[in-house]
N, C-alpha and C positions, 0 to 999 in steps of 0.2 A: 760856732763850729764851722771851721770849714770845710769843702766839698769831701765826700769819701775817698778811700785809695782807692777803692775800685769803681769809681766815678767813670773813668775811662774806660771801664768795660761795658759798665751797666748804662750810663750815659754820656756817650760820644759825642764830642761836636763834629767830630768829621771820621768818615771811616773810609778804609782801602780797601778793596776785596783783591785780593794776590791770585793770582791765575782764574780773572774775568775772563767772560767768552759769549761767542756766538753761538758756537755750538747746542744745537737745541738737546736740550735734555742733559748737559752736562751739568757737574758741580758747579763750574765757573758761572756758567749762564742761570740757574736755575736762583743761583744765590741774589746776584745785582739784579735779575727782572724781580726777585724778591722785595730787595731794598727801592728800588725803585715803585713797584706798583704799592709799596708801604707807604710810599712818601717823604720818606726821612728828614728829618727835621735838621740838618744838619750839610755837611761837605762832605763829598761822595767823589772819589777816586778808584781807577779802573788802571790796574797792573799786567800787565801781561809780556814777554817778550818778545813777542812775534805780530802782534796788533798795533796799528795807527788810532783806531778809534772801536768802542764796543757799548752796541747800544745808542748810539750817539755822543759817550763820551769820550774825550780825548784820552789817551791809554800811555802811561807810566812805564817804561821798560823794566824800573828797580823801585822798591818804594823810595828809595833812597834822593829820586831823583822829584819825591814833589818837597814845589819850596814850602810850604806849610807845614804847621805843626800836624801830627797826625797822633790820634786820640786810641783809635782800635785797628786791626790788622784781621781781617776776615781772610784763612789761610784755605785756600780751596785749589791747591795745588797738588801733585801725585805725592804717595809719600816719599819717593827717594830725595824729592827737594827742598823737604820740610828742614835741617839742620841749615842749609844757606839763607832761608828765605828768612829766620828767626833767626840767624845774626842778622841780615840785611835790616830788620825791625828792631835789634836789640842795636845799632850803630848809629839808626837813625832815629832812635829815640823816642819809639812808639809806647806807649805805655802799656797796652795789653793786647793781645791777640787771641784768638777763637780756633782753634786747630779741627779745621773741617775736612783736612785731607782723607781721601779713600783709599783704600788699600794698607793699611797700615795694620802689620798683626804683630802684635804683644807678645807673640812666642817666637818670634825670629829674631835670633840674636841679634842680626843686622839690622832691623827696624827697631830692636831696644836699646841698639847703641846708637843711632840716629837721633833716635827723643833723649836719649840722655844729653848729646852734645850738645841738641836745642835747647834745652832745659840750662845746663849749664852757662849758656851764652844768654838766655833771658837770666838767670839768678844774679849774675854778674853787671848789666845794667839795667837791671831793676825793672825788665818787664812781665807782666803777670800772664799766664798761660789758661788758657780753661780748655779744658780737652785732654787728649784726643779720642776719638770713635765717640763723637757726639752727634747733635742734629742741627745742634747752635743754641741763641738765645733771639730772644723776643721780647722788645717793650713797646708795645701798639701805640703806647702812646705818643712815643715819641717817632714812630713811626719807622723804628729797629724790627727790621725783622734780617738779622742775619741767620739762616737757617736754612735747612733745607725744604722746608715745610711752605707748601703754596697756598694753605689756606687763609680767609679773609677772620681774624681775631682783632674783635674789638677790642676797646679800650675798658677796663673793670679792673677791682679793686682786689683783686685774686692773684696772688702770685704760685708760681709752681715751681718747685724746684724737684728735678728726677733724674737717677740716676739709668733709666733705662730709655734707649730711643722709640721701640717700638711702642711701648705704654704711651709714651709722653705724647709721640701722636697720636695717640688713640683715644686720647684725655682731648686734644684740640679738638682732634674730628667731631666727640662730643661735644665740648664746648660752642663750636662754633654751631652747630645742630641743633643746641637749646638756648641761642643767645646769649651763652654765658662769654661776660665781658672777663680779662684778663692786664694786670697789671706789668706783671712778666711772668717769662717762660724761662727757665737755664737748665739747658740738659748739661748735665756735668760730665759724662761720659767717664773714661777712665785717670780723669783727675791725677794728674801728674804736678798739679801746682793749687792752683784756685778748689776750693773744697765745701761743703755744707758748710761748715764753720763761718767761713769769710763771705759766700753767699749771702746767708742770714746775719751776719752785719751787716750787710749792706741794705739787705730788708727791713731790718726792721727799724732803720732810721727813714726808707722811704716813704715819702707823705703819702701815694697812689698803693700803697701798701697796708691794706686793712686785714688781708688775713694771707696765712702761708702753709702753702699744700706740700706737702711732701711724699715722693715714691723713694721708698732708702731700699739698697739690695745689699749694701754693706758698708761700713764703718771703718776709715783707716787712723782717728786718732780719738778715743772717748772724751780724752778730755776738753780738747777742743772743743767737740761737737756736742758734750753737752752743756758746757760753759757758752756757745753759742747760743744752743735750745733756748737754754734759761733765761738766758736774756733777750731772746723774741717774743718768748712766751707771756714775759711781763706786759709788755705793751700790748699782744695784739696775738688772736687764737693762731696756733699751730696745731695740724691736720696731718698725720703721717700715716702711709701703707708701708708697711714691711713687706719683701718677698721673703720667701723659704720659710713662711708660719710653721711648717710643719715637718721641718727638718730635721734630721740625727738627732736623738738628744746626745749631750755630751757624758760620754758612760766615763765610769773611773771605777778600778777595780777596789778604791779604798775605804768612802763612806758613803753613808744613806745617801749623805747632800748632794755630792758627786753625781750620784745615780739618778736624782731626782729633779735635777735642777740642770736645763738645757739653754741654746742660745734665746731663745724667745721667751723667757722666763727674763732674762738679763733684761733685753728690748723693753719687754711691758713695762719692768719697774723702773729703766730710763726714761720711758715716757711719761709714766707718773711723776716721777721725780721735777720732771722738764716743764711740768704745767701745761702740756699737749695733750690732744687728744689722738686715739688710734682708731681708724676705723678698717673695715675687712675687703670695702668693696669701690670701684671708682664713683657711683652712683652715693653711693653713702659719703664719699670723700668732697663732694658737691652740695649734697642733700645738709653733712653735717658746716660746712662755711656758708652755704646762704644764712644757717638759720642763728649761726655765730653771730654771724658780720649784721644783722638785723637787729644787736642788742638785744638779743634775747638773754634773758639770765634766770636763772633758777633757785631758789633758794635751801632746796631740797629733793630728794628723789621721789616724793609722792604725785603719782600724776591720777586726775579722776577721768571718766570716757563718759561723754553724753552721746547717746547713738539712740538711731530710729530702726533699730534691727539688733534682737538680739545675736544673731551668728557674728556680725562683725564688732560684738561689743568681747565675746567669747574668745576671739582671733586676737583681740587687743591684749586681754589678759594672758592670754599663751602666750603669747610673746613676751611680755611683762614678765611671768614668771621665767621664761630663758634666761632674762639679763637680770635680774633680780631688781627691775622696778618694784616700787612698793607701793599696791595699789590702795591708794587714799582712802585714808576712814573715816566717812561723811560725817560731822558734829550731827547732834539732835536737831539743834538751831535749824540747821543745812537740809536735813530729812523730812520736817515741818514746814518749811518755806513749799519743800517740791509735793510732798503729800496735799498740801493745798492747792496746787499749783496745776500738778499733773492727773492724768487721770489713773484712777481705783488703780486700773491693772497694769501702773508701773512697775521697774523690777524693785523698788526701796533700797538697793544699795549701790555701791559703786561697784560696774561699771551703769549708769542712770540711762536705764532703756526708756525711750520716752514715747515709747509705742510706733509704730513703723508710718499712720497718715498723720504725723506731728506737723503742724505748719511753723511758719516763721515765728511765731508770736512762742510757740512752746518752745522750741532751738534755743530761742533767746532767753526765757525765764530760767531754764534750767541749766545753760550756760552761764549766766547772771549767777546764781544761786551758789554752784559750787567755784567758780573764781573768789568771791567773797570770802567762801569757808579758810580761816587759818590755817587747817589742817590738808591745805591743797596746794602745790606749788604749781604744778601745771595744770590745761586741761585741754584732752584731747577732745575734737568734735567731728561724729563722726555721721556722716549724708548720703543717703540713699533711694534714688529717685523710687517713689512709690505714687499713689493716692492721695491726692490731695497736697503734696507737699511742694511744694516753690524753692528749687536750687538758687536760685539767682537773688530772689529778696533776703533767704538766708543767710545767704554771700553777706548781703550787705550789710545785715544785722551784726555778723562777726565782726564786720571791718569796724562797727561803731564801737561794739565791744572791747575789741583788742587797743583804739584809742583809749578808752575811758582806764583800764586795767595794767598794769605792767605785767602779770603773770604773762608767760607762754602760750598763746594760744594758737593748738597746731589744730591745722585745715585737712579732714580726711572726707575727698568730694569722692564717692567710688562713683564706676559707671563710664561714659566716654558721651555719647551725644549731648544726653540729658543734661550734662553738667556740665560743660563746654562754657557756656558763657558763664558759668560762675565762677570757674575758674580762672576766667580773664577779669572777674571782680578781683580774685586776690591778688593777680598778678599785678594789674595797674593801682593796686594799693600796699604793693611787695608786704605780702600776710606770706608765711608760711603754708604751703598746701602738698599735699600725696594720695596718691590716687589709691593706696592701701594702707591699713592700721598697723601695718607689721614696720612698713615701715617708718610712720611718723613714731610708733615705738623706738627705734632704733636711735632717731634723730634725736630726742628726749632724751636718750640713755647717753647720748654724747654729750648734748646741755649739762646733764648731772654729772657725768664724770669729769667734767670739763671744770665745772667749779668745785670739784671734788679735788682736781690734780691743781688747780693754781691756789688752793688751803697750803697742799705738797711743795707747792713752790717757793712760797713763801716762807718756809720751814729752814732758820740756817743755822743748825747745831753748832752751840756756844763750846766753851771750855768741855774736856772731858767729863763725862758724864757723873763719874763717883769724885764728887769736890773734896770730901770731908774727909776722905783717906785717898789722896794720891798712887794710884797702880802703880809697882815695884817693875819699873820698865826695865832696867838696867839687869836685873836680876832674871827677868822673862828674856831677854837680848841673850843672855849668857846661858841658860839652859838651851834655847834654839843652836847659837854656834856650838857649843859642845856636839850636839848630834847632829847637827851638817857637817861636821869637822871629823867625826868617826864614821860618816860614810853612810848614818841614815837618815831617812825620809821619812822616816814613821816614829812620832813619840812613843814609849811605852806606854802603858796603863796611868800608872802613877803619877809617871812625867807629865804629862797630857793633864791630869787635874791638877799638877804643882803647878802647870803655868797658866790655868783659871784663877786658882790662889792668889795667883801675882796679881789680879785685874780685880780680887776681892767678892770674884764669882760664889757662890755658898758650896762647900761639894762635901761627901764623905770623904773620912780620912783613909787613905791605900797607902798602902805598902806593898815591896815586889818580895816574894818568896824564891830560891832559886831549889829549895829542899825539903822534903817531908820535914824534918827539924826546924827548919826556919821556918817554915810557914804555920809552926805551932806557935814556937817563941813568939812568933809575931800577931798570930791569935790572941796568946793569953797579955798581951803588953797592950793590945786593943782590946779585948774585951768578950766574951761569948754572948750570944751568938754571931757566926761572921757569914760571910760570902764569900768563895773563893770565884777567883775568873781569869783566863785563860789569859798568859803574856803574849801574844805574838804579834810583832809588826806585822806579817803574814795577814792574818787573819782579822777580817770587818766584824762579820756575822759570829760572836764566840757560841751561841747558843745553837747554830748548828753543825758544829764539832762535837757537844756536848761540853763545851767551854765555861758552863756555869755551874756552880751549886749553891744553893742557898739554904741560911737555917743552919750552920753548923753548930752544935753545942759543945763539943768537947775536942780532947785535943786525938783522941781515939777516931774520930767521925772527920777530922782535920787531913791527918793522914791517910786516910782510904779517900777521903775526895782528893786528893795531891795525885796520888796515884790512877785513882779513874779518871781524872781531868786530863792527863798526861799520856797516858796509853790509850785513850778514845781519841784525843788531839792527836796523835802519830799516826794512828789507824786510818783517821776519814783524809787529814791533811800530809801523807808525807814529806810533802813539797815544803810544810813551813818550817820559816826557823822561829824557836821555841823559846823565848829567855825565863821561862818559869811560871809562876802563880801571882795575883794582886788578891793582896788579902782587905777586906773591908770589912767595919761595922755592917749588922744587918739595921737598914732603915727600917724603922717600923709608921707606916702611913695608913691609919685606918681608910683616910679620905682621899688619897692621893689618888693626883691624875699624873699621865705619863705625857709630858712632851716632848719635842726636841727641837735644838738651836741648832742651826748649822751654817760655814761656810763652806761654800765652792767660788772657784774663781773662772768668769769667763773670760776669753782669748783678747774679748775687745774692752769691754768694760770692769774688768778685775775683779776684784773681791766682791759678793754677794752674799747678803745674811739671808738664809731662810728661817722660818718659826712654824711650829703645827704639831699634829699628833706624831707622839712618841711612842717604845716601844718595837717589840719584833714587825708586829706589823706595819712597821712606819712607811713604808713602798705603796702595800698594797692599798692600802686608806689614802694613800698620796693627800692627804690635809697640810697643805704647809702655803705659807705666802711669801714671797722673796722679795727685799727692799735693797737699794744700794746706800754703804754707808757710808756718810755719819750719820748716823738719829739722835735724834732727840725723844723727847716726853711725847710730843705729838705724834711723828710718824713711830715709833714703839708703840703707842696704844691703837695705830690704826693700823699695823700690822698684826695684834690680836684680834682686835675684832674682825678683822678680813679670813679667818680661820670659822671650820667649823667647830672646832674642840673649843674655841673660845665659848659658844654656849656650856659648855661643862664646868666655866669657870667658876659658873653664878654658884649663887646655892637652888637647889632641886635636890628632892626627897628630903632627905637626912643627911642630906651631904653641905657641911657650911661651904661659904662661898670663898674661894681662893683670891688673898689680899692682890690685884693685878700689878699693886706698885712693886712688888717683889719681884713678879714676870719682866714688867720692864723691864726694872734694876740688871736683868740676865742680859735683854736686848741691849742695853747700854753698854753695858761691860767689855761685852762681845764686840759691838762697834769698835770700842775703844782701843780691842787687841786688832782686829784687821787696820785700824789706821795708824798704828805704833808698830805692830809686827808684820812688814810687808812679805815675809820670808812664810809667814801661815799661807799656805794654798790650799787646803782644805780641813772642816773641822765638824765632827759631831761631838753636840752632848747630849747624847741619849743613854737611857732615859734623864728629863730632869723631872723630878716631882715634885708636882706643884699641891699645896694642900693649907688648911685654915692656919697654919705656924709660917708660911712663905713657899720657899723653891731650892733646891737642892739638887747638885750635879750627882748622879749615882755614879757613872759612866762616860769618856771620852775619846775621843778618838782625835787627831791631827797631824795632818802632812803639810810637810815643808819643803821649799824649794829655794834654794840661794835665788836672791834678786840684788840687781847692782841700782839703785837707786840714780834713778833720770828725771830731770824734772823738778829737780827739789825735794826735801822730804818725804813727800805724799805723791811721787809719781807715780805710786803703783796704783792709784783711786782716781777714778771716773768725775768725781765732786770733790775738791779739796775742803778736809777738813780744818775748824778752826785754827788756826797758829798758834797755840797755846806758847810754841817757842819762844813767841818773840817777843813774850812777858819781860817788864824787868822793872827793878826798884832803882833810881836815880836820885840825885839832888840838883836842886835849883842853886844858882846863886849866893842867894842868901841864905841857904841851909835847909829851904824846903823839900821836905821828902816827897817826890812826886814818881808816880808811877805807872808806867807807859806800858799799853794792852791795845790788840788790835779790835777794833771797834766791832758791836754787835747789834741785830735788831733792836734789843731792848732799848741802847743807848739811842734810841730815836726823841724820845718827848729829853731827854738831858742835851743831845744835839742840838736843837730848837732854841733849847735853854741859852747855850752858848752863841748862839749865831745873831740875836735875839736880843746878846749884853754889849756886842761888837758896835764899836763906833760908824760911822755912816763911812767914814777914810776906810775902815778894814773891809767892812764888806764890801763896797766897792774894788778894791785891788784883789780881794777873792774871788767873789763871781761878776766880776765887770759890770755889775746891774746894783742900783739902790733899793732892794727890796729889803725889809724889814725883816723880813722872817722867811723861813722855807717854804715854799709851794711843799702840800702832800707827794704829788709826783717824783719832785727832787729829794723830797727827807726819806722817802721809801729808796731812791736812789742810792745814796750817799751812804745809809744805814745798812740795806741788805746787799750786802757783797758777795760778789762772785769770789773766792780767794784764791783761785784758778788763773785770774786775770787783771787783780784789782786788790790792794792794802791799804788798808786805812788804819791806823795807829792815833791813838789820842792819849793825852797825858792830864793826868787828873792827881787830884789833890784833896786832902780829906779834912772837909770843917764840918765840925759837930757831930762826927760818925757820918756822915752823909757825903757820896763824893764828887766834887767838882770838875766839869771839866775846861783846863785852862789853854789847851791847843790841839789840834788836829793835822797831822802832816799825810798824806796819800798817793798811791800812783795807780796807775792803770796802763795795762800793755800796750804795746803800738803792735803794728802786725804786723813788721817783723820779725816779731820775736826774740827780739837784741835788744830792745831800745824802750824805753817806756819813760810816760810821762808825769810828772808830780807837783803836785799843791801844799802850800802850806800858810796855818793862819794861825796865830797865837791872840789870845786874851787881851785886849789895851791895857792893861793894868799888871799884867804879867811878861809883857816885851821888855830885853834888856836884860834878863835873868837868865838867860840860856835855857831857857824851855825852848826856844826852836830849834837849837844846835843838839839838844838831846832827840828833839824827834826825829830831825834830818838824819842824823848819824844812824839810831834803827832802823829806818826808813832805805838806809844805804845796803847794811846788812839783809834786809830784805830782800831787798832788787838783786843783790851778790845769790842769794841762796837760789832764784829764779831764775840765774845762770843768764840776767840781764847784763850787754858789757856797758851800756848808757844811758845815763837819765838826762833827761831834758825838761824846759819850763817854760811857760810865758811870765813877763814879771812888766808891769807896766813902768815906763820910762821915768818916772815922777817917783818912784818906790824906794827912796833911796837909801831907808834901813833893811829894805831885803835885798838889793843889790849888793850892799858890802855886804852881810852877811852870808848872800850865797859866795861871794867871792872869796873870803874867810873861808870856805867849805869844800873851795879846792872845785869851784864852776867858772869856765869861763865865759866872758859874758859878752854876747855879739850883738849886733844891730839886730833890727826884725826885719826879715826879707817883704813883708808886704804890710806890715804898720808902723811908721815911724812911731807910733804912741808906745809900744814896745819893744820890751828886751828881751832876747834868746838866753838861756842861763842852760849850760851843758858841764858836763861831770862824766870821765869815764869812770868804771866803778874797777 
């Protein structure tokens, strides 16, 4: 690979600073004594137009006028100069620039038509922007410190990236205060070009880049940014604070979902989603990347407490039980070892008090003791200067411990004098240490959630979820336009279950009544006894209208509910409009439980499924957990269980246990319709009941909004779902039926397979390297796709019922966003038959539907059955600007 695109932001070999100065205390001067007492590893230029020399260096009137190439553009100029100063960099061929001007407000027409012109004049040649109203960036290492920030930041393995200036220094000031070393700093400010997204590219290929901290106060492209996340996250922990945790929720006057489901509801399940972690606080945002970036790993959420003091073994567990740590359930084995071990009046279970004058030798047994147990993934150990007890030898008994063991073992020294020097035991043998139980609690709960979300991440929902009977889409498409097309937003009763129907959701059968007669007819052709329920787009809540009745047995009892339903609905609601009665079978559920599915849509991340307790009460019980879709098998069952209703699932009492594949199958389904039907904006089905025969829609409710589709099919989702599209059945050649699908996790051990049968010539002109086989890191690569950013298509063939795969064609986006770049390898034994011309070709459609206008390739110069064939293919084919060994191969699409 060669160097990044934003190589020239994040690592400059030479930089300018545009309106340098003497001025003590100005932008200009505060920035170059910056870069200067940094030391910067690179060519350093000093612009200004009124100056001979600044600082001692000779001073540039224009950038324009140095003869060198120039890499970054540190803009510390007033704002009315900024649209000149960024043509004068976009002429002269700067690559990126840093917009540190002051004065520049966001609500003055003339200052946003300023940054637009600038803006316009960098898009144009091709220079990248980060800013403006930032503080700058920082890489110590290389001794970048463009910013306005004068403090001394060492060099560490911690990157930050923040959307807020005041925080961001306040993260240094600490930093720099607890010696924490940093790898970069990028205040993004108000990002008018350069974004999270393209940051964390650039992160998370950087080698000086071990972990990524993040402060987000807002979000301007989901997808982006979490097709970015996802792919930092693989490599290497991400850390993020959200501001406005506790902001508006987003109210909607139409379902539960609506009502129950806000923007930080959206956030969490992003960052689940993203293989990230969230913590609440900056100390915690430190606390939880030392204890990342230490390879610590956890294999479960049971943590056990060895403590010399019962009150801070009690403090441990209250906190434990906040976060719902699950405190370790010591084996026999484990309880005998310490009943021998320790003395009479230990406490016998976890948390293992081991009496307040414990010395080194007992710390150590009973740490010993429960590391070993199976049933323990971490353990916390917790020191308390007392009587007879030695901080410092304990110290060091841990640090032997922590080598011998891979568990987590977190350091709680409490106190301040006493344990001063044990504390520089863990330091100089970097052990995890805190000075309270609360908080290495906390720390723990990020370890666990941490390999709890990269489970989440690895999750890449295959083909639609119901295989065996394909959703009736076209049929769901056409009930939605009908009612956008007559001017409503709100499906009827009915409607609203017909188009569950379509996705093969289970529901009762409704019918709409518009008359005491019809709503009998339509009783006795369904059957007695029924339900009647109130029709009105109007109206969420029908049961507090008096919108329901249940139980009806005759056609006599039919028409007086018709009647009361309708003149109690006029009475409490005059305001609604009223299209009549949904007439239903009565469900009969001895055992039934009530839940509910729902979507709402947020503003940044779109469509969100919620799950939990059902029924009138649904608000107040607030039981529900929100996932962003696609799911699959895995994240659908860990959306049940993250509920409290899901313990009602099991069997207790008398009541059999509810089949949970059924629950899924609803979760599934339901994905299914948000990623086919981008025009749902919001959806309840409440109640569904769930009970020992499956799950059942009783009730629905759904609003829709015209959406004009950006982005390709699935613009409207946050994580693009599989491409089921871009299935198809072909022929080879010779008449072999071969069958082109875009690749998935599973096809990983079949990937291997193929790469594996590849002559030493193929794989070599694929991955320019003679390996055998796939490195784990690369087969995890290749296989779990981002589909956001990245297609991968293989075409397979089927011998003995079992299917073969005989070529693999691929692209992945450039960041432009125009242009993207693609691979292709076919089978030795299957070149010649037109299996590459069939992948390329899908492979084109692709790229077309991604609203890419060009593909590009490397092909090496000696390749010369892929050369004609991409030329065949309508590529044309150029020299390689920096290896004669290669050939450019380009395609507009």
């Amino acid at each position: 690979m060669g160097p990044h695109y934003l190589s020239s932001l994040f690592a400059p070999r030479s930089v300018a600073v545009i309106g340098a100065s003497e001025r003590p205390g100005s932008l200009g001067d505060v920035v170059l004594r910056n870069l200067l007492s940094a030391r910067f590893k690179g060519d350093l230029y000093a612009v200004n137009k009124r100056h001979k020399t600044v600082h001692g260096l000779p001073v540039f009137h224009r950038v324009g006028e140095i003869k060198t190439d120039v890499d970054l553009a540190v803009i510390a100029t007033p704002a009315a100069a900024l649209p000149e100063v960024v043509a004068d960099c976009a002429k002269k061929g700067v690559k990126a620039a840093v917009i540190l001007s002051q004065g520049l407000n966001l609500t003055d027409p003339l200052h946003v038509k300023g940054l637009n012109d600038a803006r316009q004049h960098a898009r144009i040649h091709g220079l990248r922007l980060l800013g403006p109203n930032l503080f700058g960036i920082m890489r110590p290492e290389l001794g970048l410190n463009a910013s306005d920030y004068s403090g001394q930041i060492k060099p560490g393995n911690l990157a930050l990236v923040s959307q807020s200036t005041a925080l961001s220094t306040a993260i240094l000031d600490w930093a720099e205060s607890n010696g924490v070393g940093l790898s970069s700093v990028v205040s993004l400010g108000a990002t008018v070009d350069v974004d999270f997204g393209e940051t964390l590219d650039f992160l998370v290929n950087d080698h000086q880049t071990q972990a990524i901290l993040l402060y987000i106060e807002g979000i301007r492209d989901a997808r982006i940014f979490m097709s970015a996340m996802r792919a930092a996250a693989r490599s290497k922990p991400v850390i993020a604070i959200k501001a406005g945790r506790n902001g508006m929720v987003l109210q909607s006057p139409y379902t539960h979902s609506g009502a129950m489901v806000g923007s930080d509801d959206a956030f969490e399940a992003c960052i689940r989603r993203a293989g990230a972690v969230r913590v609440r606080s900056v100390a915690d945002l430190f606390a939880a990347a030392r204890v990342l970036t230490s390879n610590y790993r956890v294999a479960g959420p049971r943590l056990a407490v060895v403590t010399n003091g019962a009150g801070p073994g009690v403090m441990a567990a209250d906190r434990m039980a906040d976060l719902q740590v699950r405190v370790a359930k010591l084996s026999a084995e484990t309880i005998t070892t310490l009943d021998q071990a320790l003395p009479p009046a230990w406490s016998g279970s976890n948390p293992v008090d081991i009496i307040g004058d414990a010395p080194p030798e007992r710390f150590e047994v009973a740490t010993r003791a429960c590391l070993k147990d199976p049933g323990v993934d971490a353990v916390m150990v917790i020191f308390t200067p007392q009587i007879h007890t030695d901080a410092v030898a304990t110290a060091q008994l841990m640090v032997k411990l922590r080598k011998e063991f891979s568990k987590p073992l977190l350091m709680v020294w409490m106190g301040e004098a006493k344990v001063h020097a044990a504390r520089q035991v863990f330091v100089d043998n970097r052990l995890a240490h805190y000075r309270t139980p609360e908080n290495a609690v906390e720390v723990f709960f990020a370890l666990a959630v941490y390999q709890r979300n990269q489970k989440l991440l690895m999750q890449v929902p295959g083909p639609l979820a119901h295989r065996e009977a394909p959703p009736r889409i076209a049929e769901a498409k056409a009930l939605i336009e009908s009612a956008l097309s007559a001017g409503r937003r709100v499906l009827q009763g009915h409607e609203a279950l017909q188009l569950l129907s379509y996705f093969h959701v289970p529901i009762a059968a409704c019918k709409p009544a518009t008359s005491q007669d019809a709503a009998v007819a339509v009783a006795e052709r369904i059957g007695y006894p029924v339900a009647m329920k109130i029709n009105s787009i109007d109206i969420t809540y029908k049961t507090d209208v008096g919108g329901v009745v249940l139980g009806l047995k005759n056609a006599d009892a039919v028409r007086d509910a018709f009647q009361q339903i309708m003149e109690g609905t006029r009475l409490r609601r005059p305001d609604a409009s009223i299209q009549g009665v949904s007439i239903q079978p009565m469900v009969k559920s001895r055992f039934g439980r009530e839940l509910m599915v729902g979507v709402t849509h947020d503003a940044v991340f779109g469509p969100l499924i919620a799950f939990g307790s059902g029924g009138i009460t649904v608000e107040i019980v607030s039981d529900r957990m929100v996932a962003l879709p696609p799911l699959n098998d895995f994240l659908a069952a860990k959306m049940i269980k993250s509920t409290r209703v899901s313990k009602l699932l099991g069997e207790f009492r008398n009541y059999p246990p509810v089949p949970l594949d059924a629950v899924k199958a609803v979760l599934l389904r339901v994905s299914e319709m948000v990623c086919e039907l981008p025009a749902i904006r919001e959806m309840d089905i409440n109640p569904l009941i769930a009970d020992e025969n499956g799950a059942i829609a009783l009730d629905a409710r759904i609003v829709l909004a015209p959406f004009t589709t950006q982005g390709g099919q699935y613009g409207h989702m946050a994580i693009h779902p599989y491409p089921t599209h871009l299935s198809k059945d072909a022929t080879a050649k010779d008449g072999t039926p071969v069958h082109i699908r875009a690749m998935r996790p599973e096809d990983a051990e079949m990937q291997q397979v193929f790469v594996r049968a590849l002559s030493e010539e193929s794989r070599y002109n694929r991955f320019m390297n003679t390996m055998k086989q796939l490195p784990d890191s690369l087969l995890v690569r290749l296989t779990q796709l981002d589909y956001a950013r990245e297609i991968a298509l293989i075409a397979l063939i089927d011998r003995d019922g079992a299917e073969r795969q005989i070529g693999v064609s691929r692209f992945s986006a450039n960041p432009d966003g125009e242009s993207c770049e693609f691979a292709l390898v076919v089978a030795d034994d299957w070149q010649g038959k037109g299996v590459g011309t069939l992948l390329m070709e899908q492979l084109f459609d692709a790229a077309r539907d991604k609203g890419f206008k060009l593909m590009v390739g490397e092909i090496f110069a000696a390749n010369g059955n892929m050369l004609k064939l991409m030329e065949k293919l309508g590529f044309e084919i150029q020299p390689h600007r920096e290896d004669n060994t290669l050939k450019l191969a380009i395609k507009f699409l």
